[in-house]
The first five atom37 places (N, CA, C, CB, O) and aatype in JSON, in Angstrom:
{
  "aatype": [20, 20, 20, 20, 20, 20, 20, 20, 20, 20, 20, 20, 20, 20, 20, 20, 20, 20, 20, 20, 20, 20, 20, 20, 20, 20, 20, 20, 20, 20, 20, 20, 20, 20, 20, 20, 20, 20, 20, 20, 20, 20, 20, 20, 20, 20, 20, 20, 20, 20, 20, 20, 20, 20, 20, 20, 20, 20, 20, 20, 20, 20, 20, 20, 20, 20, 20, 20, 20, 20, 20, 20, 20, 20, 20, 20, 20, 20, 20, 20, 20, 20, 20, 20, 20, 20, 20, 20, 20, 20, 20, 20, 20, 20, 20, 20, 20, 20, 20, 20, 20, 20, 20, 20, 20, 20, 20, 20, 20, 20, 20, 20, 20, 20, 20, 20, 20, 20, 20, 20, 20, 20, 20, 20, 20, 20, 20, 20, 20, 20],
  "atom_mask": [
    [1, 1, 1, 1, 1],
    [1, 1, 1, 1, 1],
    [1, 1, 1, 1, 1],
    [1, 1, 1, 1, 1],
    [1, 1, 1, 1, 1],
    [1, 1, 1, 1, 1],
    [1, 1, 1, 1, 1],
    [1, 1, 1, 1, 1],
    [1, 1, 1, 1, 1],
    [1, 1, 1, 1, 1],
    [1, 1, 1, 1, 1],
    [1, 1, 1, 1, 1],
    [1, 1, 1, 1, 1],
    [1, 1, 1, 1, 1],
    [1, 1, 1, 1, 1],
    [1, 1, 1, 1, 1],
    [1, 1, 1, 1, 1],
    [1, 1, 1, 1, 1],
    [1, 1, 1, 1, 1],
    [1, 1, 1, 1, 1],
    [1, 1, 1, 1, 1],
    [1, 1, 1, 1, 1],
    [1, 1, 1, 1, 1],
    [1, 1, 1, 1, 1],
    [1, 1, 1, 1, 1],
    [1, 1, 1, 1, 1],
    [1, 1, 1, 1, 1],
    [1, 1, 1, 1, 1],
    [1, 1, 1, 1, 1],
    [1, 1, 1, 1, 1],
    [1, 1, 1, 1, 1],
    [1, 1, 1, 1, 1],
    [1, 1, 1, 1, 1],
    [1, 1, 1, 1, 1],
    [1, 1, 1, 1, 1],
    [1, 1, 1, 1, 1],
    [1, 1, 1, 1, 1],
    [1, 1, 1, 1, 1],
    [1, 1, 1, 1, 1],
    [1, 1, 1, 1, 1],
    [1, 1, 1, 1, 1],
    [1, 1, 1, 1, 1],
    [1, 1, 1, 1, 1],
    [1, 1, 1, 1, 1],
    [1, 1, 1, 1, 1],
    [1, 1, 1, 1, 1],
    [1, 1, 1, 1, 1],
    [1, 1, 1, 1, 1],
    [1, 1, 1, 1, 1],
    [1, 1, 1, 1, 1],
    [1, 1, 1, 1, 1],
    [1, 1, 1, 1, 1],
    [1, 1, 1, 1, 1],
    [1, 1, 1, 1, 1],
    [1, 1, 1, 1, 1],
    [1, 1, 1, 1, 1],
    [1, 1, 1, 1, 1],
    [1, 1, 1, 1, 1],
    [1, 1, 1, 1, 1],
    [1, 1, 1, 1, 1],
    [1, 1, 1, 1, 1],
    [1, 1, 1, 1, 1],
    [1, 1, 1, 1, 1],
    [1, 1, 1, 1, 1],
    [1, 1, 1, 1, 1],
    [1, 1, 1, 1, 1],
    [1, 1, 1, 1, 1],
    [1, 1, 1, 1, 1],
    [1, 1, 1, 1, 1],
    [1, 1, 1, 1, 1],
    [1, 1, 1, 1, 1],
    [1, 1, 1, 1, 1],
    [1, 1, 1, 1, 1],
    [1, 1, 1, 1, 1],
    [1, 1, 1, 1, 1],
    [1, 1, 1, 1, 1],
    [1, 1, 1, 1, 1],
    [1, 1, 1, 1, 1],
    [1, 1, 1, 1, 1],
    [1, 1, 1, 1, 1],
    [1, 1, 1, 1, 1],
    [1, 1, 1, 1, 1],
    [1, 1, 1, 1, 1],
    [1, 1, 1, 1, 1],
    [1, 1, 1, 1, 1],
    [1, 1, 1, 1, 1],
    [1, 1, 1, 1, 1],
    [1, 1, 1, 1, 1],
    [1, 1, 1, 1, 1],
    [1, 1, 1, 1, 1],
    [1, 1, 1, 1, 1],
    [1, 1, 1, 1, 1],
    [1, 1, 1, 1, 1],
    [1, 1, 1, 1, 1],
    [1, 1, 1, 1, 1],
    [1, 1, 1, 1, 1],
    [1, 1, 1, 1, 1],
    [1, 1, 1, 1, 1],
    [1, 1, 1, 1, 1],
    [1, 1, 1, 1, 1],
    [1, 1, 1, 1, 1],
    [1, 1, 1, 1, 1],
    [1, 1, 1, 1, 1],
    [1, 1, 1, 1, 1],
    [1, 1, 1, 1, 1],
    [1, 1, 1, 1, 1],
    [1, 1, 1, 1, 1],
    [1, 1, 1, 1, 1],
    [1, 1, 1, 1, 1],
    [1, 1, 1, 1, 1],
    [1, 1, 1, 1, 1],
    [1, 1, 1, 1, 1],
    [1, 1, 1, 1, 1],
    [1, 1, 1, 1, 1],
    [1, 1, 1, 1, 1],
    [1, 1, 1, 1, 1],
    [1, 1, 1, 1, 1],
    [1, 1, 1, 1, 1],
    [1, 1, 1, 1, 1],
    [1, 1, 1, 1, 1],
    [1, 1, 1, 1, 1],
    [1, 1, 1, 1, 1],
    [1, 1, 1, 1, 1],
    [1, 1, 1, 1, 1],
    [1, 1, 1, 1, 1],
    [1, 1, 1, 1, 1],
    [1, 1, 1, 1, 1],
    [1, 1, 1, 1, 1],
    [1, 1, 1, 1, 1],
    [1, 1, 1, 1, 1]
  ],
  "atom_positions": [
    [[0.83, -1.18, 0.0], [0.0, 0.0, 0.0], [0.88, 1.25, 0.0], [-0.95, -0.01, 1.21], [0.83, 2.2, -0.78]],
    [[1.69, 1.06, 1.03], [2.56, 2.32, 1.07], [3.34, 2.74, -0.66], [3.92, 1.91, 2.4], [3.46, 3.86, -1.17]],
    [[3.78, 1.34, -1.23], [4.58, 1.69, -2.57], [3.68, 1.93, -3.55], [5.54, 0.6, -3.11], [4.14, 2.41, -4.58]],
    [[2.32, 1.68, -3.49], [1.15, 2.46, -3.87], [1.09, 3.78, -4.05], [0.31, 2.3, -3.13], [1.25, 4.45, -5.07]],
    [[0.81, 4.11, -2.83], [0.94, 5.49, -2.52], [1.59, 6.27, -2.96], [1.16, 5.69, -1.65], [1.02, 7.14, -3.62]],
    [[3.27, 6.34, -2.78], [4.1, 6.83, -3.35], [4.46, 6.96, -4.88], [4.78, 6.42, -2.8], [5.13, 7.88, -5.37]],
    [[3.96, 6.0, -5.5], [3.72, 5.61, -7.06], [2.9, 6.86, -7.44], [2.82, 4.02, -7.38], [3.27, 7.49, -8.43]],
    [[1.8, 7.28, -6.75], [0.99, 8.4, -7.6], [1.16, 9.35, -6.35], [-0.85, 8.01, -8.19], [0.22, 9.74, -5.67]],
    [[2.58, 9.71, -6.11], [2.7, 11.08, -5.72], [2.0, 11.41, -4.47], [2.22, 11.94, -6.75], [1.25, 12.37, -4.38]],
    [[2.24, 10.59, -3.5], [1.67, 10.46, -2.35], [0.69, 11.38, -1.87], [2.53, 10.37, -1.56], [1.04, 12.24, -1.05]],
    [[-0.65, 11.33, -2.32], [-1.64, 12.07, -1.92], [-2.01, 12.36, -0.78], [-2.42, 11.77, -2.3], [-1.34, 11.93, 0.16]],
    [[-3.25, 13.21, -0.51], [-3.62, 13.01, 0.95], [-4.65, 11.82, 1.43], [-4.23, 14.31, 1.39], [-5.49, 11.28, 0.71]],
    [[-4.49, 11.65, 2.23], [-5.29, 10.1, 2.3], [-6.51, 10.22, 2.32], [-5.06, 9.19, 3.47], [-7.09, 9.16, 2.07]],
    [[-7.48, 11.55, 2.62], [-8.74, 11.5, 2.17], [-8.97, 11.23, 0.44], [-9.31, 12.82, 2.66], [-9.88, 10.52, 0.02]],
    [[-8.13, 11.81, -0.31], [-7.94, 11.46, -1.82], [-7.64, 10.49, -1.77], [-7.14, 12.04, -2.65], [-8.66, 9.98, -2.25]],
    [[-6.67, 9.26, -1.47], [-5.78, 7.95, -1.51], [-6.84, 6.91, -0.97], [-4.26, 8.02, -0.48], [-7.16, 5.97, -1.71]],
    [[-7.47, 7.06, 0.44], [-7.98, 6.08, 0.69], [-8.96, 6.61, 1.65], [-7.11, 5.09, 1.03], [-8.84, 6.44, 2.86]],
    [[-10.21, 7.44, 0.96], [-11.64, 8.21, 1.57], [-12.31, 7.11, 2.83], [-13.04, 8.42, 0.01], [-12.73, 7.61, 3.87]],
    [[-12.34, 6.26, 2.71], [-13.4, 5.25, 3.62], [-12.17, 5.06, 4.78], [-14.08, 3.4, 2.66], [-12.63, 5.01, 5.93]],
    [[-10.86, 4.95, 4.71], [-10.06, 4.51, 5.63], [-9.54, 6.06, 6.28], [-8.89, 3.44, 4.95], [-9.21, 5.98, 7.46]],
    [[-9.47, 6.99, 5.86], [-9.64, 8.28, 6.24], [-10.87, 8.89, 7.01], [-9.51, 8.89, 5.17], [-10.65, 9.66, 7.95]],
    [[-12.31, 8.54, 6.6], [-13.06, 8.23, 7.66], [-13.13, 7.62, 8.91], [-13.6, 7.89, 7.33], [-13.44, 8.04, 10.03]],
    [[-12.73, 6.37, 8.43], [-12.6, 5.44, 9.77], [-11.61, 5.8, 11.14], [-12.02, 4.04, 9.22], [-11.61, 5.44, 12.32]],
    [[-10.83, 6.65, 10.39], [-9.29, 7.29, 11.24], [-10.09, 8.63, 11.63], [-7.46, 7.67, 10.01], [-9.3, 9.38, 12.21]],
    [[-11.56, 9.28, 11.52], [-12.0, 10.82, 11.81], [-12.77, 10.24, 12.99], [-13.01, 11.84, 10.5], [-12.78, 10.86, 14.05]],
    [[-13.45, 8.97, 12.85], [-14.69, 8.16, 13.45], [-13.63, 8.45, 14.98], [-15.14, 6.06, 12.67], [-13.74, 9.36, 15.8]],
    [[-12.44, 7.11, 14.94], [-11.96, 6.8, 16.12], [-10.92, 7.91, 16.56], [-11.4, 5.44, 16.04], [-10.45, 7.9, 17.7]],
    [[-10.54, 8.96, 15.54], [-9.78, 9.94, 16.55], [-10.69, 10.56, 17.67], [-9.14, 11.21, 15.71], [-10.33, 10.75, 18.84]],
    [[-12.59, 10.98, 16.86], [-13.1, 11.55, 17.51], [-13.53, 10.88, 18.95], [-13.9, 11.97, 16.76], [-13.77, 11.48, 19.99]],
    [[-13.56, 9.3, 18.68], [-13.61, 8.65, 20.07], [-12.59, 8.63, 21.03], [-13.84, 7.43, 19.96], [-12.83, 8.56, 22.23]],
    [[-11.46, 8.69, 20.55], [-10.3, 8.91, 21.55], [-10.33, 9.88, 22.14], [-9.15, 8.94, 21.13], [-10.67, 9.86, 23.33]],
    [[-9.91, 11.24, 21.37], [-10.12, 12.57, 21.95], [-11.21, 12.55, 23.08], [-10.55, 13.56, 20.81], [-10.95, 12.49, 24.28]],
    [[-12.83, 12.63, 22.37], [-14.02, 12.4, 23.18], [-13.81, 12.05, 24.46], [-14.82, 11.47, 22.68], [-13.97, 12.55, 25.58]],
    [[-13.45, 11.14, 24.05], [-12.71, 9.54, 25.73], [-11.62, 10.6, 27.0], [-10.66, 7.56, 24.54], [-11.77, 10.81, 28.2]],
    [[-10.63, 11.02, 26.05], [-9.42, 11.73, 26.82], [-9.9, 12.71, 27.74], [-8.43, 12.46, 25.88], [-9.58, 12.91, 28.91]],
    [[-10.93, 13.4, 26.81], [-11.53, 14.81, 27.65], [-12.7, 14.42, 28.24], [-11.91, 16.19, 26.71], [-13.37, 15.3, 28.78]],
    [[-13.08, 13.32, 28.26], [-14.14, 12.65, 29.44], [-15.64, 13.5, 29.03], [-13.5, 13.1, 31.44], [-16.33, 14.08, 29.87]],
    [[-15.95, 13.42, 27.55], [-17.17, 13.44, 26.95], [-17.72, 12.64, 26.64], [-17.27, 13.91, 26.2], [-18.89, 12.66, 26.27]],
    [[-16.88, 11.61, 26.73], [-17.61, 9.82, 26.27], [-17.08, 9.11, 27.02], [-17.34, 9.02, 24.77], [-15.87, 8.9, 26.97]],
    [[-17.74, 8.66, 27.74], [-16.98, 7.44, 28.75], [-16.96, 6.02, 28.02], [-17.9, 7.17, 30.33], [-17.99, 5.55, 27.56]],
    [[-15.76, 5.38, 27.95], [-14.94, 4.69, 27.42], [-15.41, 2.98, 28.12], [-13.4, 5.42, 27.75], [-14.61, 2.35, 28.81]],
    [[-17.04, 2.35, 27.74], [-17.24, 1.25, 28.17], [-17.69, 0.63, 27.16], [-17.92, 1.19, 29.19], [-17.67, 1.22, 26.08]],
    [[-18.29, -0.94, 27.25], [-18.2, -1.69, 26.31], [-19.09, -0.86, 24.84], [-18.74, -3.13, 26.92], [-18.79, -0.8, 23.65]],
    [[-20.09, -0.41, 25.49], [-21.46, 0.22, 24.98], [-21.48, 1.24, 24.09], [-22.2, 0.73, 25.98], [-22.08, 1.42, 23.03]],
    [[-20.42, 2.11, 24.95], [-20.01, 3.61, 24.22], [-19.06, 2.76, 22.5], [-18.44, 4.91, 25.77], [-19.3, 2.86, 21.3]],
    [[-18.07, 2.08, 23.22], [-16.89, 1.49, 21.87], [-17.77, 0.93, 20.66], [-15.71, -0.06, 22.45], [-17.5, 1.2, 19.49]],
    [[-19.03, -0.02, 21.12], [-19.63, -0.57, 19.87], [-20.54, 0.31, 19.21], [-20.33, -1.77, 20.12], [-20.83, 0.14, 18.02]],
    [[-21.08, 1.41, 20.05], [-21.87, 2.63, 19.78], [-21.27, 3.26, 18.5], [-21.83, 3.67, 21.04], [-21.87, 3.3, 17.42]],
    [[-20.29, 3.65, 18.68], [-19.18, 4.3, 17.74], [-19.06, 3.45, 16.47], [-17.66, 4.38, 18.49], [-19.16, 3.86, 15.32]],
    [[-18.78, 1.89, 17.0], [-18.42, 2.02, 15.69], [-19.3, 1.57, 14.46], [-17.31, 1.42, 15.64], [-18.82, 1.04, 13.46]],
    [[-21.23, 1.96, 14.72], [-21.86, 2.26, 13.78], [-21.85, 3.43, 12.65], [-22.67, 2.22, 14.29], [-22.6, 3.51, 11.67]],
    [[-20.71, 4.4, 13.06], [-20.84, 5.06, 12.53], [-19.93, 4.45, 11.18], [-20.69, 6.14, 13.26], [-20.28, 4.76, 10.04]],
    [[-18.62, 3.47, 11.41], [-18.74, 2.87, 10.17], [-19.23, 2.72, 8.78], [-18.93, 2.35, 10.38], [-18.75, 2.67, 7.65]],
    [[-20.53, 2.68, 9.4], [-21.48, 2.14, 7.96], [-22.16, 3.7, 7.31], [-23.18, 0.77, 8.57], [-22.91, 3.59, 6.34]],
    [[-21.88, 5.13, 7.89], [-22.01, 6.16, 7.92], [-21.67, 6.55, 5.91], [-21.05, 6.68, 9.26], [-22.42, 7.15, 5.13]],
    [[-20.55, 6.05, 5.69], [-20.46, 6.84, 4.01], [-21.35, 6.16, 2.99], [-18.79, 6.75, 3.23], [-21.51, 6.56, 1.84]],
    [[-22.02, 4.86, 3.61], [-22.57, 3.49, 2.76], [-24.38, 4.3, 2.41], [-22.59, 1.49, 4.18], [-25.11, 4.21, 1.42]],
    [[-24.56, 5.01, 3.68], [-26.5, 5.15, 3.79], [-26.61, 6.88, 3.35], [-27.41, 4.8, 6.04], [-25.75, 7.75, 3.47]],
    [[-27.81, 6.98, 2.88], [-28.46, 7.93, 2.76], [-29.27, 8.42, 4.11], [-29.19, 7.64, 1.7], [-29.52, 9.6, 4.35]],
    [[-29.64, 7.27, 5.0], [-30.89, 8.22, 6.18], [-30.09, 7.05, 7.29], [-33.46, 8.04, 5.84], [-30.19, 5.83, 7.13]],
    [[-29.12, 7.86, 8.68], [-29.14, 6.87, 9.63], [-30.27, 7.31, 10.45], [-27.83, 6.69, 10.38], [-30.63, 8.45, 10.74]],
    [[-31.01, 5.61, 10.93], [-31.55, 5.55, 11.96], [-30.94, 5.47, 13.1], [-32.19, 4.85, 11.88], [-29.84, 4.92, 13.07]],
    [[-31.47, 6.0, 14.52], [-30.62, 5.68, 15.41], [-31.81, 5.87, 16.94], [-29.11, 6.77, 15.22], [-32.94, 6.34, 16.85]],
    [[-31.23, 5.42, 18.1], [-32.38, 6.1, 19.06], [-31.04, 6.42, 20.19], [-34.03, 4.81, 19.74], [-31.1, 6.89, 21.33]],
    [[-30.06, 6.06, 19.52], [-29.27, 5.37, 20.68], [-28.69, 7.0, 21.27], [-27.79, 3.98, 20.03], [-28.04, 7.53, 20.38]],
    [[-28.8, 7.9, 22.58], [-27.64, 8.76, 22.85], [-26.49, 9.36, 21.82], [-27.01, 8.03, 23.74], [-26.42, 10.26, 20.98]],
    [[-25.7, 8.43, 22.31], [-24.14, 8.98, 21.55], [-24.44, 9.29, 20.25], [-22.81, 7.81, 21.45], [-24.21, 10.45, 19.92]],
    [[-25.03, 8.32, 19.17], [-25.33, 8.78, 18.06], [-26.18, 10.16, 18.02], [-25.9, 7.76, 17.48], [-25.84, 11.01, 17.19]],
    [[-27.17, 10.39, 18.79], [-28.08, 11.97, 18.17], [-27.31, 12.7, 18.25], [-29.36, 12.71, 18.86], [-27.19, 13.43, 17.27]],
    [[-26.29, 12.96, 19.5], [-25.44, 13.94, 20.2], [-24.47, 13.44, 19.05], [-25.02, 13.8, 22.02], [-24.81, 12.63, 19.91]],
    [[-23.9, 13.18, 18.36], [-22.65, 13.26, 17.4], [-22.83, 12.81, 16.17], [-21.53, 12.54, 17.85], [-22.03, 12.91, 15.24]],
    [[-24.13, 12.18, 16.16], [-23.89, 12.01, 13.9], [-23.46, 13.44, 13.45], [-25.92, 11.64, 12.62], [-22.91, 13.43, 12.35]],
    [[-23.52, 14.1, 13.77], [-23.52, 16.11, 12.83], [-21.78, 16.04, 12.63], [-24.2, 18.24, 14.46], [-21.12, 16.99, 12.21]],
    [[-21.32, 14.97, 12.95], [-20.24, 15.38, 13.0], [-19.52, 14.07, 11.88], [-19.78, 15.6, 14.63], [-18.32, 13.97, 11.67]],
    [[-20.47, 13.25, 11.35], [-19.93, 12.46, 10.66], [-21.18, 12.14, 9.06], [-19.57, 11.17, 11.8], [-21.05, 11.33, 8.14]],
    [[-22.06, 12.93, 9.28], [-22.98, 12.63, 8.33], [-22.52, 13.96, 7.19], [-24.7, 12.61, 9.04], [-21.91, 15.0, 7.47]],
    [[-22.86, 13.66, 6.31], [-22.67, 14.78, 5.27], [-23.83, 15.46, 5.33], [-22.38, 14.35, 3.8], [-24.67, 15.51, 6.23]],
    [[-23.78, 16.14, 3.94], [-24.79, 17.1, 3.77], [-26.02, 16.82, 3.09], [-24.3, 18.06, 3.19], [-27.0, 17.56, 3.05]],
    [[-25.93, 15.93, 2.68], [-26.35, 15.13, 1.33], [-27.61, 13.87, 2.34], [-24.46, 14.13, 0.29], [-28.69, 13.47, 1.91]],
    [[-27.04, 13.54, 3.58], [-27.37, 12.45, 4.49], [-28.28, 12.99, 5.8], [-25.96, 11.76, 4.98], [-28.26, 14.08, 6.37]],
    [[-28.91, 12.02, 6.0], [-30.68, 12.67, 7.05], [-30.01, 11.28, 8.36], [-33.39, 12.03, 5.77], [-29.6, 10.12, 8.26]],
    [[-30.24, 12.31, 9.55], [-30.5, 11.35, 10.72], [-31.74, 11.29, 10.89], [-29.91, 11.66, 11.97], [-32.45, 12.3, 10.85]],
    [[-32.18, 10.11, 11.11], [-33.72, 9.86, 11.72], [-33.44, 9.65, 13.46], [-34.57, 8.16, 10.91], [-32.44, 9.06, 13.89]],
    [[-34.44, 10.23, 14.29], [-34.77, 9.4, 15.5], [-35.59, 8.32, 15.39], [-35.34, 10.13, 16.44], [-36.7, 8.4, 14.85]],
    [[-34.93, 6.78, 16.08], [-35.66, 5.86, 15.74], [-37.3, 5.75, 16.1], [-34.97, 4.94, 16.18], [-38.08, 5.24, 15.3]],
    [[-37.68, 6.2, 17.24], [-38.82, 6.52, 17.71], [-39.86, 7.23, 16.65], [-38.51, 7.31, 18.82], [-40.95, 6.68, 16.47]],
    [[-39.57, 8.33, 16.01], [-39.93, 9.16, 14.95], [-40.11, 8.29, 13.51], [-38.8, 10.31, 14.85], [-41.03, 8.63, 12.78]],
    [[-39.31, 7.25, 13.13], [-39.4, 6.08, 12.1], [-40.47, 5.34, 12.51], [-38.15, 5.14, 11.99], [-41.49, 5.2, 11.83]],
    [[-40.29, 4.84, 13.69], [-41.62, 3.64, 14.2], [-42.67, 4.54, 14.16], [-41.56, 2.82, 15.95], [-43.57, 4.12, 13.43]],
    [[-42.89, 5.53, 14.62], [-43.99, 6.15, 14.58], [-44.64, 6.24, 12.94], [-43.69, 7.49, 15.26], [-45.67, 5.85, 12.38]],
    [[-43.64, 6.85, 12.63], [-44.34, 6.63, 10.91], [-44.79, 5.92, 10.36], [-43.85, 6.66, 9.99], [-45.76, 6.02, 9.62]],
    [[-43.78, 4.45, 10.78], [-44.1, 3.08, 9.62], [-45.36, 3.0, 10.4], [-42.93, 1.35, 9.52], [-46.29, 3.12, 9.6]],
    [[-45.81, 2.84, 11.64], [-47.27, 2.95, 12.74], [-48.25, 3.59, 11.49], [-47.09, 4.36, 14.51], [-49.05, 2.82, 10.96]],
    [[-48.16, 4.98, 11.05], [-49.6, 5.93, 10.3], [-49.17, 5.2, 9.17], [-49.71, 7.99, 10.12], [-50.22, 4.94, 8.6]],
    [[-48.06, 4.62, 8.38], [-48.39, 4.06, 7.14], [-48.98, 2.33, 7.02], [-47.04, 4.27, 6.35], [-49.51, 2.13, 5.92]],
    [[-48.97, 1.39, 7.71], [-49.85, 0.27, 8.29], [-50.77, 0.85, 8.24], [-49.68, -0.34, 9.54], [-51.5, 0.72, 7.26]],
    [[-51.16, 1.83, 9.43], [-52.76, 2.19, 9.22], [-53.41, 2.54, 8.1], [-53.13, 3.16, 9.89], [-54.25, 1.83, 7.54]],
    [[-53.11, 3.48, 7.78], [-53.22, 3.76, 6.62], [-53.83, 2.85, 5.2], [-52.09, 4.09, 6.57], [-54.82, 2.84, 4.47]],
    [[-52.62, 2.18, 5.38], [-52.54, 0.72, 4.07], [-53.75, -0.29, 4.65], [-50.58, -0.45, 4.07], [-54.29, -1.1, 3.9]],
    [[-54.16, -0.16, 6.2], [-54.37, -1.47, 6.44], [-55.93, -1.41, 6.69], [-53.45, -2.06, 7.64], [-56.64, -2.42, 6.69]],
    [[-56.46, 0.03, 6.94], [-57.85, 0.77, 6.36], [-58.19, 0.7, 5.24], [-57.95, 2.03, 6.43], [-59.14, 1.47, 5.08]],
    [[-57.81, -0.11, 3.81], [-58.08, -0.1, 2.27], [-59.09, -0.77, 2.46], [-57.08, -0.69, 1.18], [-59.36, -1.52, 3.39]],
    [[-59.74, -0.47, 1.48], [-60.77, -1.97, 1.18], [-59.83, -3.36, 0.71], [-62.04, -1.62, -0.38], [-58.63, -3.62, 0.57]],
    [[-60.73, -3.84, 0.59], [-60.01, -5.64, 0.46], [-59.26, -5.87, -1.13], [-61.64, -7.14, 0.56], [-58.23, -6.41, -1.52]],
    [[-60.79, -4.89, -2.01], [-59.99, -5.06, -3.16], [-58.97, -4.36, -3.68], [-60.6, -5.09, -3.96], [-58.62, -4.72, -4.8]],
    [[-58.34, -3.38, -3.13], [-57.59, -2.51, -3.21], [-56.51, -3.07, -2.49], [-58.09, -1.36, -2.85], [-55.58, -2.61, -3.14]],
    [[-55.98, -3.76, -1.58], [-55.2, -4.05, -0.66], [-55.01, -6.08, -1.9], [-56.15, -3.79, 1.41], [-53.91, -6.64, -1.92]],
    [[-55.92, -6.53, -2.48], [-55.73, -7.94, -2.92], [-54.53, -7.32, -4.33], [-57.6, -8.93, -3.46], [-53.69, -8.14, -4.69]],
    [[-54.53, -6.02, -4.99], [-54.09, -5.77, -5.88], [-52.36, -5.8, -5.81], [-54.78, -4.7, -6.17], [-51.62, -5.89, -6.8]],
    [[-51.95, -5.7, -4.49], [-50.73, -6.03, -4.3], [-50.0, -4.46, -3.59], [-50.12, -6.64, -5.85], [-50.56, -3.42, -3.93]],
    [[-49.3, -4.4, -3.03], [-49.15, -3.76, -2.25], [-47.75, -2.8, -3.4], [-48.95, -4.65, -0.74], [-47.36, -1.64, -3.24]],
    [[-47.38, -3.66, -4.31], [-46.8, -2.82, -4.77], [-47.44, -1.74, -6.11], [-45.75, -3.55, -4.98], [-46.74, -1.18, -6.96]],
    [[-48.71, -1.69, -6.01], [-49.82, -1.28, -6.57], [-50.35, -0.11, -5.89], [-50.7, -2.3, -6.61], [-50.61, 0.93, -6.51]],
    [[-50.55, -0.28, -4.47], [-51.4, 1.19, -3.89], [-50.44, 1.41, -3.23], [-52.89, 1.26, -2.98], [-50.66, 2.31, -2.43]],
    [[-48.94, 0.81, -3.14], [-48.24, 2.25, -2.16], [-46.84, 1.63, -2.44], [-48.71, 2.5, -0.03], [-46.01, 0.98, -1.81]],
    [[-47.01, 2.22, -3.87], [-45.66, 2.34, -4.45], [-44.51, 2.34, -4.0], [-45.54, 3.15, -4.95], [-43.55, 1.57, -3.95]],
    [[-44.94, 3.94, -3.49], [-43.71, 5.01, -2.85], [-45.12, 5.71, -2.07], [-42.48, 6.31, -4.28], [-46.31, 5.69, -2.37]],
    [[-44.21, 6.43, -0.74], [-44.91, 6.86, 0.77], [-45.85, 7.41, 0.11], [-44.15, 7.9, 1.97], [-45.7, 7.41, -1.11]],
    [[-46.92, 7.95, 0.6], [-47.89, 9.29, 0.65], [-47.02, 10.01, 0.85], [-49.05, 9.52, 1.66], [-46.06, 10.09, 1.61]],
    [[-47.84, 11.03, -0.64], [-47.25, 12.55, -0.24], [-47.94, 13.63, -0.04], [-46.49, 13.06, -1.1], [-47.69, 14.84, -0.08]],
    [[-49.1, 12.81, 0.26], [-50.39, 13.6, 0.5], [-50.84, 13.63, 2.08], [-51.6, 12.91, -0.4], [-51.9, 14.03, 2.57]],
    [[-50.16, 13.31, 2.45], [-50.4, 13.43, 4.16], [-49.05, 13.35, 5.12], [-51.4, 12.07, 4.7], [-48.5, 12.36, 5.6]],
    [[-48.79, 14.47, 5.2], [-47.91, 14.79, 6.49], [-47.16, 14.0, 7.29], [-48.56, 15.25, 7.33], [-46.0, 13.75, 7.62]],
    [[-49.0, 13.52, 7.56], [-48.46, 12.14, 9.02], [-47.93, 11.57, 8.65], [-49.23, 11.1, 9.8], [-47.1, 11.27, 9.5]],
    [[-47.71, 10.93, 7.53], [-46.74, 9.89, 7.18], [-45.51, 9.66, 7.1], [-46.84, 9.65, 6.41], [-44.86, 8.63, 6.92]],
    [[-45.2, 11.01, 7.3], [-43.53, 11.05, 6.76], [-42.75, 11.28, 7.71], [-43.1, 12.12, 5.72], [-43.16, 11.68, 8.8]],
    [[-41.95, 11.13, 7.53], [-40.37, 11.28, 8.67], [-40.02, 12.56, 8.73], [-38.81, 10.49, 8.14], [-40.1, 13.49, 7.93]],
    [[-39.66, 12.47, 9.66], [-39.48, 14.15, 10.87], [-37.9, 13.86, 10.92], [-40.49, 14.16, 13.1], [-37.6, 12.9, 11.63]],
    [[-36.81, 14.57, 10.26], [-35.43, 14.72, 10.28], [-34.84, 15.13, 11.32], [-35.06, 15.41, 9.46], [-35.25, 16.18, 11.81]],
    [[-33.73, 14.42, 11.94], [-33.68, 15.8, 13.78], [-33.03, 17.08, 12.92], [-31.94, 15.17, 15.79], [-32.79, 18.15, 13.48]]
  ]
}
């Protein structure tokens, strides 16, 4: 890797290697965090963290968990939505209802028939971004 590197003029490693340059922003910020006693350093907090991992892969993290609300802003882009998990369940909750109030023949037609994609005709349905 290293004679890699050096082969094309040794870049910066967010250019060279973006996902492993993440992974090195993820756990500096847990160390630091840890050092200055903003995150206490137990089994819970370590595996907490390292969902953020899967952070460059998704478009919308779910989460309910603490550490994540208080610090995705610091690893999600701009482009990327945190959900509160509570706020998701609640939704998929009004879209069941919703779907599950059809008549019979409307609901026998297949589900990928009357609800394509969400309602965008009702509010309730949709996800609340923190």
């Amino acid at each position: 890797m290293l004679e890699r590197w050096n082969t094309v003029n040794q870049p910066a490693l967010t250019d060279f290697a973006p996902y492993a340059s993440f992974i090195l922003r993820v756990e500096a910020f847990f160390a630091i965090a840890h050092e200055y006693a903003l995150i206490s350093y137990d089994p819970n907090s370590r595996s907490d963290i390292t969902y953020f991992h899967y952070v460059p892969f998704c478009n919308v993290f779910v989460s309910s968990d603490r550490l994540h609300l208080r610090t995705a802003k610091f690893f999600l882009r701009s482009d990327q939505t945190l959900v509160h998990g509570p706020v998701l369940k609640q939704s998929l909750r009004k879209l069941v209802d919703r779907y599950s109030a059809l008549p019979d023949e409307d609901k026998d037609k297949g589900l990928l028939i009357y609800a394509r994609t969400p309602p965008i005709d009702d509010p309730a349905c949709t996800v609340a971004e923190l």
